[in-house]
C-alpha positions as CSV (number, residue, x, y, z in Angstrom):
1,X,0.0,0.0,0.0
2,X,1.5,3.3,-0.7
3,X,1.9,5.8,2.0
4,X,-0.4,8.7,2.7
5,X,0.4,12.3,0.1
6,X,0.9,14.0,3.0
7,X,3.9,11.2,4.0
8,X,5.2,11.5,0.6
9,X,5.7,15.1,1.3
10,X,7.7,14.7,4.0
11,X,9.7,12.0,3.5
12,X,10.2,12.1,-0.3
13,X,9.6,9.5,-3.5
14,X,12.9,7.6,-1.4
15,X,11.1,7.2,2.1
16,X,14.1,9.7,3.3
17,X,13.0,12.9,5.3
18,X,14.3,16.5,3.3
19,X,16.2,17.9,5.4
20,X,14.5,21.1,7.4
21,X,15.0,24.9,5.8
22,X,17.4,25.8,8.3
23,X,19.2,22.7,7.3
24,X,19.8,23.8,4.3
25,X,20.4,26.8,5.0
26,X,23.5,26.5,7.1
27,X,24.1,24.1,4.3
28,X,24.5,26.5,1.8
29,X,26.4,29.2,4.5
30,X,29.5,26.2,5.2
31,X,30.0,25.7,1.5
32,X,30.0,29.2,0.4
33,X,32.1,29.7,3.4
34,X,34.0,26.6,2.3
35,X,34.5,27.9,-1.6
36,X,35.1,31.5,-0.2
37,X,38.7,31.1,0.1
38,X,39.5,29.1,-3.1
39,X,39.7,32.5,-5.4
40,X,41.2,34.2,-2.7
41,X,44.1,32.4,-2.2
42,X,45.3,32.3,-6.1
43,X,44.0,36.4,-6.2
44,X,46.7,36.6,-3.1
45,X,48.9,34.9,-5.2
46,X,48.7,37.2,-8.4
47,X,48.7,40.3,-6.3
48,X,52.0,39.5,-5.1
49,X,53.5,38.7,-8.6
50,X,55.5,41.0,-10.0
51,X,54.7,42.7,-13.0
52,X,56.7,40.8,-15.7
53,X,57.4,37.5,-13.2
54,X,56.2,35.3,-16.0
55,X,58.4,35.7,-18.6
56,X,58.3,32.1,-20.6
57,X,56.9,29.6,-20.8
58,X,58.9,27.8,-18.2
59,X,57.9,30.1,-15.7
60,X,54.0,30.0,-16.9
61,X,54.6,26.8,-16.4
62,X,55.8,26.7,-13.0
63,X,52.9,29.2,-11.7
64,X,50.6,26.8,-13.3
65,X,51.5,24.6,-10.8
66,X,51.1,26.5,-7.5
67,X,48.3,27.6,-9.5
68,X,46.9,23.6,-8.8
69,X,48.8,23.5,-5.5
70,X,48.0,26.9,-3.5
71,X,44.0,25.8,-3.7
72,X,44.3,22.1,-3.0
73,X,46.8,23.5,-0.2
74,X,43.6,25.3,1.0
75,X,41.0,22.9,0.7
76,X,43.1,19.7,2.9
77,X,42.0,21.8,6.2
78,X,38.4,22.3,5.3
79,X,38.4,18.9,4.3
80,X,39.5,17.8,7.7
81,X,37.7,20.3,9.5
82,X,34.2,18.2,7.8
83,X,35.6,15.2,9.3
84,X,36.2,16.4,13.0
85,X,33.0,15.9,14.0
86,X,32.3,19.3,14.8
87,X,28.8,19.2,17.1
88,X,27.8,22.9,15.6
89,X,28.4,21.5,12.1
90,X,26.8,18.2,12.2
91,X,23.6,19.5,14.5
92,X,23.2,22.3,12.4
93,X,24.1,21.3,8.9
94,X,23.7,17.4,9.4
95,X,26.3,14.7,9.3
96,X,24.8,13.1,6.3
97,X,25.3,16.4,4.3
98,X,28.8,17.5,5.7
99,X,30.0,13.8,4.6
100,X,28.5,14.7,1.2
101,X,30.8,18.0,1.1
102,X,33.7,16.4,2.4
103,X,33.3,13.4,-0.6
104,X,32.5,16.6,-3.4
105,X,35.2,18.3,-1.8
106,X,37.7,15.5,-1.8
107,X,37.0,14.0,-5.6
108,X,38.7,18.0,-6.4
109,X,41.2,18.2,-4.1
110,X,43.1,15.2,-5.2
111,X,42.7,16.1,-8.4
112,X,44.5,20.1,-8.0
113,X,47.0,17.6,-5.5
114,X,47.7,15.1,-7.7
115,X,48.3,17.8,-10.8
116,X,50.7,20.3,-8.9
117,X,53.9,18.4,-9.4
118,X,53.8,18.0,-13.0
119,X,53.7,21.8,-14.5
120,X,56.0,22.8,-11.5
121,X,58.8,20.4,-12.6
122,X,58.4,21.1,-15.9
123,X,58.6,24.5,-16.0
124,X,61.7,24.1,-13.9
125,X,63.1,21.7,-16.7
126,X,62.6,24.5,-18.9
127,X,64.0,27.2,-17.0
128,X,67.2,25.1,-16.7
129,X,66.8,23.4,-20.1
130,X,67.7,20.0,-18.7
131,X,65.1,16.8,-19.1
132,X,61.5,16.6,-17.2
133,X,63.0,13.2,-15.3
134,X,66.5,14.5,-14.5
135,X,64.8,17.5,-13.3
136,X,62.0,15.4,-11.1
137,X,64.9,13.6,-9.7
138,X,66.7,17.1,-8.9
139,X,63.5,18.5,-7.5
140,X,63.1,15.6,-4.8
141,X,66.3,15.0,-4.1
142,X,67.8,18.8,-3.4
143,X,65.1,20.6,-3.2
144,X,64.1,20.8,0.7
145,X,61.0,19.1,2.5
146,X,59.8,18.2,-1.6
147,X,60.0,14.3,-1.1
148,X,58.4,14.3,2.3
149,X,55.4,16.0,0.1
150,X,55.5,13.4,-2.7
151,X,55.5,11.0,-0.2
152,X,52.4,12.6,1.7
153,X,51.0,12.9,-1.7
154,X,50.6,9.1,-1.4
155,X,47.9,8.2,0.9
156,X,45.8,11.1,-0.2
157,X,45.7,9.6,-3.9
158,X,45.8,6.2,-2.5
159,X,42.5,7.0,-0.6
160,X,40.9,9.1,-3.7
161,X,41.2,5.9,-5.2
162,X,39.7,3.4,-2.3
163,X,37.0,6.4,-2.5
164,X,35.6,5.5,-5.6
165,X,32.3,3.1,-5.2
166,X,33.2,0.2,-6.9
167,X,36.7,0.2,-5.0
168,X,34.7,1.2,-1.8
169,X,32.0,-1.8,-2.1
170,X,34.4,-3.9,-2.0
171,X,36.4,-2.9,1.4
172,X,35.3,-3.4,5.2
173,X,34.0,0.0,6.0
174,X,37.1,-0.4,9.1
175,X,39.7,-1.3,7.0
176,X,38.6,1.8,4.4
177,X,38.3,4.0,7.8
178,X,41.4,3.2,8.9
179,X,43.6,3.9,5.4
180,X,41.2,7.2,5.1
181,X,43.1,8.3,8.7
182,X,46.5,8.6,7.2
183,X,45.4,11.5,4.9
184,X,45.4,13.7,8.4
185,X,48.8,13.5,9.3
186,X,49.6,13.4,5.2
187,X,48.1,16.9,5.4
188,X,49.8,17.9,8.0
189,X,53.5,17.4,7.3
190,X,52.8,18.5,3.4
191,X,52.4,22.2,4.7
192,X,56.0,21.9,5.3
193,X,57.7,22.5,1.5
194,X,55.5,25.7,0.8
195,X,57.5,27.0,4.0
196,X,60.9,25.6,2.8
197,X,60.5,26.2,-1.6
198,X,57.4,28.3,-2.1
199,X,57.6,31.4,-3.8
200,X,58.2,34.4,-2.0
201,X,55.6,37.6,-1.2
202,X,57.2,39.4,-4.1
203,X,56.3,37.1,-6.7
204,X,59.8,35.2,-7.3
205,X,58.9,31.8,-8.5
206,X,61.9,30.4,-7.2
207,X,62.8,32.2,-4.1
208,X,62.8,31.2,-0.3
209,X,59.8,32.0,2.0
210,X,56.3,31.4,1.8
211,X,53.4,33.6,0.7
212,X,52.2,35.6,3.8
213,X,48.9,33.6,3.1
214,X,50.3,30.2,3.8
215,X,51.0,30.9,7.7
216,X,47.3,31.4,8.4
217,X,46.9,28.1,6.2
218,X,48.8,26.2,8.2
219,X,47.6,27.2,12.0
220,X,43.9,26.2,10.2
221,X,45.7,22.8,9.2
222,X,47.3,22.6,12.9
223,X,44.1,23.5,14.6
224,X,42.0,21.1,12.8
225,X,44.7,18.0,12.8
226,X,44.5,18.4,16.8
227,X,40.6,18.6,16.7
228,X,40.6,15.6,14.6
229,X,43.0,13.7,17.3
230,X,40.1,11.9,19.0
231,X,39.7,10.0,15.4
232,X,43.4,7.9,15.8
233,X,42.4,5.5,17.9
234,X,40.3,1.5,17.3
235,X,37.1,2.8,18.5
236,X,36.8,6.0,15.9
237,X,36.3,3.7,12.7
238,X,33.4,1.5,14.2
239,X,30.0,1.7,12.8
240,X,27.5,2.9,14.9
241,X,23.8,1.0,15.4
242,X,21.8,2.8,13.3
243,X,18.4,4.1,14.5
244,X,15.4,2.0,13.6
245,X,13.5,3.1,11.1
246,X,10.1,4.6,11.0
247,X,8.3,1.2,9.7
248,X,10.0,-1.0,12.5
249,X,9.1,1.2,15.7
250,X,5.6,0.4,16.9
251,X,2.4,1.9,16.1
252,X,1.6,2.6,19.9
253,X,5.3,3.9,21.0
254,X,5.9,7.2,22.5
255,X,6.9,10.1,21.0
């Protein structure tokens, strides 16, 4: 029997309530919130590039890549920020919603991640004029905290692609929990090479010292990684019993 308009109303063709106004509401004021800061941080960026700074291709190039890596830089702490379990965030915007951000959210920021490397070390090869892999090797090898970051670089691919439903179906949702935990500290000790190879405030491409930007970055990183502390241990990846649901609790129970 189908149920009642009215019950169709409220709960959808699915069965699923719609989430209330102010739900969506606050919805819409964390994203907007969330994709504030992504023009902001590459406007930063080209306000503080010298007129003239790009002067080949090797150095469009090379701002092509922080280009892909300033955002993706920006986007690891609201990422984790979704996943701390914030009780003003989940009560007000829901859990269910916040873990559809974080997965939106995610999908892009392993894409920018896994595309800064390339443009940066080949403009580099072109501003040197040597090959793309003899300048990769130069670029982790001398170049400080880099390999730390390709190695951080890592997990946050590896779980972009345990994130993908037909890899996830097929994983214990522990064993997925557990890998999805090593993107955290990932995050955290990637920060590092912006400090140590980053361009500098006047636009250098190549010069010491991090855009001004970055510091505020990385105390949101910081702040969030020691929110998110709670999640490292057995208990943070177990499933919680899920509520019954409106056809299972009886006709005559309180409410």
């Amino acid at each position: 029997m189908s149920a009642p308009p009215s019950h169709r109303a409220r709960h959808g063709a699915l069965g699923s309530p719609r989430p209330p106004v102010a739900a969506r509401l606050w919805s819409a004021a964390a994203l907007l919130v969330a994709w504030a800061g992504e023009p902001a941080v590459p406007a930063a960026w080209w306000q503080d590039t010298i007129p003239g700074a790009l002067r080949g291709s090797g150095d469009a190039l090379a701002a092509a890549g922080r280009l892909s890596g300033l955002p993706a830089a920006y986007l690891l702490p609201v990422l984790v920020a979704l996943t701390a379990r914030i009780p003003w965030l989940e009560n007000r915007v829901g859990s269910d919603v916040v873990a559809r951000r974080h997965r939106a959210l995610g999908e892009y920021t392993v894409l920018l991640a896994a595309t800064h490397a390339a443009p940066v070390v080949l403009g580099h090869a072109r501003q040197s004029g040597t090959g793309p892999l003899a300048e990769a090797g130069t670029v982790l090898l001398h170049s400080p905290d880099v390999l730390l970051a390709a190695t951080c670089l890592g997990p946050l691919v590896l779980v972009g692609a345990l994130s993908a439903r037909a890899v996830r179906r097929r994983l214990r949702y522990e064993t997925w929990c557990h890998l999805h935990l090593l993107v955290h500290p990932a995050a955290g000790l990637a920060f590092a090479h912006e400090f140590s190879v980053g361009a500098s405030p006047a636009g250098d491409l190549t010069g010491p010292g991090p855009p001004e930007g970055n510091l505020g970055l990385l105390e949101i990183a910081v702040a969030n990684l020691l929110t998110n502390a709670v999640k490292y241990t057995p208990a943070a990846c177990r499933r919680s019993t899920p509520p019954p649901s409106p056809s299972t609790v009886p006709s005559n129970a309180p409410r």
